[in-house]
mmCIF file of the C-alpha atoms, coordinates in Angstrom:
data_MODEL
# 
_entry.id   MODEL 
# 
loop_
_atom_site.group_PDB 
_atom_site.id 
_atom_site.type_symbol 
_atom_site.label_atom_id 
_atom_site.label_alt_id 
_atom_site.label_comp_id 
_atom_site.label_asym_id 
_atom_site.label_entity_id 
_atom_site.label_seq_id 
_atom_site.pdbx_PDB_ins_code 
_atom_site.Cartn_x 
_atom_site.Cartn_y 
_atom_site.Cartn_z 
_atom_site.occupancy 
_atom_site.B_iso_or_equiv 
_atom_site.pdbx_formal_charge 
_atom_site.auth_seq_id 
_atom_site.auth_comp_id 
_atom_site.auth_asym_id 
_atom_site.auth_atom_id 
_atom_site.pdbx_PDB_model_num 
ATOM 1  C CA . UNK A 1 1  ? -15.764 -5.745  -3.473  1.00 0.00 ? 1  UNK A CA 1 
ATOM 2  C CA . UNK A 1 2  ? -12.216 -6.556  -2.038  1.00 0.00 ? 2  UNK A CA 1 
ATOM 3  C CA . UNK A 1 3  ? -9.334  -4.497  -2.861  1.00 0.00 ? 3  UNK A CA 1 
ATOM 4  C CA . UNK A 1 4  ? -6.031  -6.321  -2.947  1.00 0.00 ? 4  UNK A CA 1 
ATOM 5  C CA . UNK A 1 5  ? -3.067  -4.477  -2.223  1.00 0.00 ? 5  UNK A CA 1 
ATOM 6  C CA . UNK A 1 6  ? 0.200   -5.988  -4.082  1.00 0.00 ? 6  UNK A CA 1 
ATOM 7  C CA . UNK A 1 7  ? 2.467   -3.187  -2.581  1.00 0.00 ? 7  UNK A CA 1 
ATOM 8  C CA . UNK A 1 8  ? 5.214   -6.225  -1.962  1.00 0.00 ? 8  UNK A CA 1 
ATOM 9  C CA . UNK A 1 9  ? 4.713   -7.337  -4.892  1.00 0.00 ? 9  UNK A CA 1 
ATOM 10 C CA . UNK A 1 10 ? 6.166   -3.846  -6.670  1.00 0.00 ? 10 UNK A CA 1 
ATOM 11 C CA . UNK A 1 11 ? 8.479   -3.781  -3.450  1.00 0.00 ? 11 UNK A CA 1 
ATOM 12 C CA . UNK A 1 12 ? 10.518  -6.502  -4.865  1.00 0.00 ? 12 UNK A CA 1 
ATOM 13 C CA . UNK A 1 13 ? 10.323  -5.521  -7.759  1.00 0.00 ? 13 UNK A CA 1 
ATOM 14 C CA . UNK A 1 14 ? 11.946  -1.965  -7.422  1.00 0.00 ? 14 UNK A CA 1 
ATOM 15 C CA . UNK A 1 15 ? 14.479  -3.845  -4.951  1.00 0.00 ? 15 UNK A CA 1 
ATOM 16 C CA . UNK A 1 16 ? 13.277  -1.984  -1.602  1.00 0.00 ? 16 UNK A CA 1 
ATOM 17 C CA . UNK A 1 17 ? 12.777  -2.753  1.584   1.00 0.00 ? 17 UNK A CA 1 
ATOM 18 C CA . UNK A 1 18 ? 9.651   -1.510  3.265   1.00 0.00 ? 18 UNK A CA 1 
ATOM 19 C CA . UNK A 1 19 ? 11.423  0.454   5.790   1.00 0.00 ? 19 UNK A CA 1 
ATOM 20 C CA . UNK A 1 20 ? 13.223  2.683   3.207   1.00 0.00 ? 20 UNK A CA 1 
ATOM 21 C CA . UNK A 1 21 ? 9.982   3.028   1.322   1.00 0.00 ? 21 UNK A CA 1 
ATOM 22 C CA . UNK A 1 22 ? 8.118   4.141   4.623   1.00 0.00 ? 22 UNK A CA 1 
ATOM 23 C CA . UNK A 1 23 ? 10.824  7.146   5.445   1.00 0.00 ? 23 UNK A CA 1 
ATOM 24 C CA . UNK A 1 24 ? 10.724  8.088   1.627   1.00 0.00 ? 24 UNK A CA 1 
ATOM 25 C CA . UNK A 1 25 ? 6.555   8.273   2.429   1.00 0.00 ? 25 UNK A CA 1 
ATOM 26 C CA . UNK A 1 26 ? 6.901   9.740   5.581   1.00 0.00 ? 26 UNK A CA 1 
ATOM 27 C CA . UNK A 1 27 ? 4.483   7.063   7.212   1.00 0.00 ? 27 UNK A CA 1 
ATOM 28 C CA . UNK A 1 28 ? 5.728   5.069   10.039  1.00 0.00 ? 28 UNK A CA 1 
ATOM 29 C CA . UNK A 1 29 ? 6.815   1.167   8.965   1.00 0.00 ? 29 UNK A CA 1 
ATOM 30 C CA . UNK A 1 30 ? 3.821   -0.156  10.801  1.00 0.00 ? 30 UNK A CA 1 
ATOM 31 C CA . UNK A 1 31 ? 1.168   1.579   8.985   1.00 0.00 ? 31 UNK A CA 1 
ATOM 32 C CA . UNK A 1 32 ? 3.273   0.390   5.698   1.00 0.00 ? 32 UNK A CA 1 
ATOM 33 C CA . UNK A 1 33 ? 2.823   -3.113  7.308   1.00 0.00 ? 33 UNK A CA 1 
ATOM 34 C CA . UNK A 1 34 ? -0.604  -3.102  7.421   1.00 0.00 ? 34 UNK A CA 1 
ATOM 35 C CA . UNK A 1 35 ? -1.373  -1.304  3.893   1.00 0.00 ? 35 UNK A CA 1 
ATOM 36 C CA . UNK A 1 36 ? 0.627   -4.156  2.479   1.00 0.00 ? 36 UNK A CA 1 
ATOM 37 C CA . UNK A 1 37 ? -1.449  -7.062  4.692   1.00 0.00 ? 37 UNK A CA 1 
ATOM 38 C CA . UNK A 1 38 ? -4.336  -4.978  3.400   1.00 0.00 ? 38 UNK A CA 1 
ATOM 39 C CA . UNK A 1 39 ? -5.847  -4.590  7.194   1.00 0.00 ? 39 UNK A CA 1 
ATOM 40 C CA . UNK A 1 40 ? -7.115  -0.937  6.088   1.00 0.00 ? 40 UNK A CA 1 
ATOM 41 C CA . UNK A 1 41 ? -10.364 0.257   5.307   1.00 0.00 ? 41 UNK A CA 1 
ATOM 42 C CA . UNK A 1 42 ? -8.410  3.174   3.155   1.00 0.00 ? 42 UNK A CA 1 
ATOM 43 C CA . UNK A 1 43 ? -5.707  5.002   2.458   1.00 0.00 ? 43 UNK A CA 1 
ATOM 44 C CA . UNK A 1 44 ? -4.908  9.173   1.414   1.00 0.00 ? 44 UNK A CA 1 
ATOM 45 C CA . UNK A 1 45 ? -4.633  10.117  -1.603  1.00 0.00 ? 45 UNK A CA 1 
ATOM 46 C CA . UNK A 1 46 ? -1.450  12.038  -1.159  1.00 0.00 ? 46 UNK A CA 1 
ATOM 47 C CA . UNK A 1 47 ? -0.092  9.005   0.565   1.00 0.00 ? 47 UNK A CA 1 
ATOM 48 C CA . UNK A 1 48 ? -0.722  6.946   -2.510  1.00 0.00 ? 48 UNK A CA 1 
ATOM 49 C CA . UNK A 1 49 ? 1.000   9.567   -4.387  1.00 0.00 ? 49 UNK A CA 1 
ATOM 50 C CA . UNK A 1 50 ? 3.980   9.403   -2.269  1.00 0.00 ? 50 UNK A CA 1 
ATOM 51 C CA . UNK A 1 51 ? 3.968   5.433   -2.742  1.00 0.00 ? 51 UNK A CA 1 
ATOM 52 C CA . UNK A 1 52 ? 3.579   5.858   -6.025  1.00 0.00 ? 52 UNK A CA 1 
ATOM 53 C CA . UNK A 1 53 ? 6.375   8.430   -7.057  1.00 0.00 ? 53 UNK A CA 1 
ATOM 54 C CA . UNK A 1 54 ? 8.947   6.482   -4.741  1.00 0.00 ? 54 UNK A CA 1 
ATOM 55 C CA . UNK A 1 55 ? 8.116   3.494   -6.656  1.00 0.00 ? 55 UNK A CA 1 
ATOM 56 C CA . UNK A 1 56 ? 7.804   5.017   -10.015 1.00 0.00 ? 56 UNK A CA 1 
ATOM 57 C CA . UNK A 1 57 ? 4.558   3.086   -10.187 1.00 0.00 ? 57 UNK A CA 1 
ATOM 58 C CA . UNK A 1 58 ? 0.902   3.675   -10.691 1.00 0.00 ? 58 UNK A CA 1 
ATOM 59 C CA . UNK A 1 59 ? -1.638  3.364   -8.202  1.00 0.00 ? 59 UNK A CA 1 
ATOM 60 C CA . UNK A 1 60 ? -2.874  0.161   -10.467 1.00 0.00 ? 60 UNK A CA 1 
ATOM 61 C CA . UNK A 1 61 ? 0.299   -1.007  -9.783  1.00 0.00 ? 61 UNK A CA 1 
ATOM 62 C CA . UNK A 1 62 ? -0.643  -1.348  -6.560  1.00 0.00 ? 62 UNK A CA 1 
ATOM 63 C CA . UNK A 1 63 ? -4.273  -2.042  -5.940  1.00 0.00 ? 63 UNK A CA 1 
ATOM 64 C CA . UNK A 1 64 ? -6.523  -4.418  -7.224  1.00 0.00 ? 64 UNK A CA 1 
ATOM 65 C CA . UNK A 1 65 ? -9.834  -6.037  -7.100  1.00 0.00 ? 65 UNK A CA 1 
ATOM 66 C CA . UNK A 1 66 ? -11.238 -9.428  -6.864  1.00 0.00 ? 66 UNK A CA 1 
ATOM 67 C CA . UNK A 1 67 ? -14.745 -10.453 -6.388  1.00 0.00 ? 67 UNK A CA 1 
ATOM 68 C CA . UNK A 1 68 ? -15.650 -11.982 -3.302  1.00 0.00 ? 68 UNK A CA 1 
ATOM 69 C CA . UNK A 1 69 ? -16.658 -10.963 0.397   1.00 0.00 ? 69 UNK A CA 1 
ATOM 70 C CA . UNK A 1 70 ? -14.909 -7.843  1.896   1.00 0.00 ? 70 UNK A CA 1 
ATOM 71 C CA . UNK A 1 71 ? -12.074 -8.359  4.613   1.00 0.00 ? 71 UNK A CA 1 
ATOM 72 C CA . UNK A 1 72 ? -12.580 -6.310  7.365   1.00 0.00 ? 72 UNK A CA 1 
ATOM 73 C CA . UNK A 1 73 ? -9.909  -3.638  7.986   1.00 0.00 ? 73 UNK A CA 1 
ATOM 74 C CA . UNK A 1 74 ? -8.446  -2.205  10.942  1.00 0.00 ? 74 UNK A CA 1 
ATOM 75 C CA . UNK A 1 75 ? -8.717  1.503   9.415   1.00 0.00 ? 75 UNK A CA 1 
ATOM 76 C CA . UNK A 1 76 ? -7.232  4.172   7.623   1.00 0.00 ? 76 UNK A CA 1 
ATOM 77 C CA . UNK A 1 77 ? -3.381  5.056   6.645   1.00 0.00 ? 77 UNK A CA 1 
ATOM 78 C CA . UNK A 1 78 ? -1.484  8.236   6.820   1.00 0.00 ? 78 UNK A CA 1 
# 
């Protein structure tokens, strides 16, 4: 079950650039990089929060599935 992550989708859509959404986050911009290429296995909870109140967004906003195989991931974020 594949989770896609459209976090540049909502990026553009707000009008921010990932860097400024990282510091807001507190996450470095290269974990942001790969949360939005979707190279993780997972992500916090409170970091999804974070994400989510910068962006005035819900976490649905964000994530979604498609059927197919599962991508492998490189690991967790924040």
């Amino acid at each position: 079950m594949p989770i896609v992550v459209t976090l540049d989708v909502m990026l553009a859509r707000r009008k921010m650039r990932s860097r400024e959404l990282a510091e807001r986050v507190g996450i470095t911009e290269a974990n942001l990089s790969l949360l939005k290429s979707g190279k993780v296995r997972g992500v916090r909870f409170d970091t999804l929060s974070r994400i989510c109140e910068a962006l005035q967004c819900q976490p649905g906003d964000l994530l979604a599935w498609e059927p197919g195989p599962e991508p492998e991931g490189d690991g967790d974020v924040g």
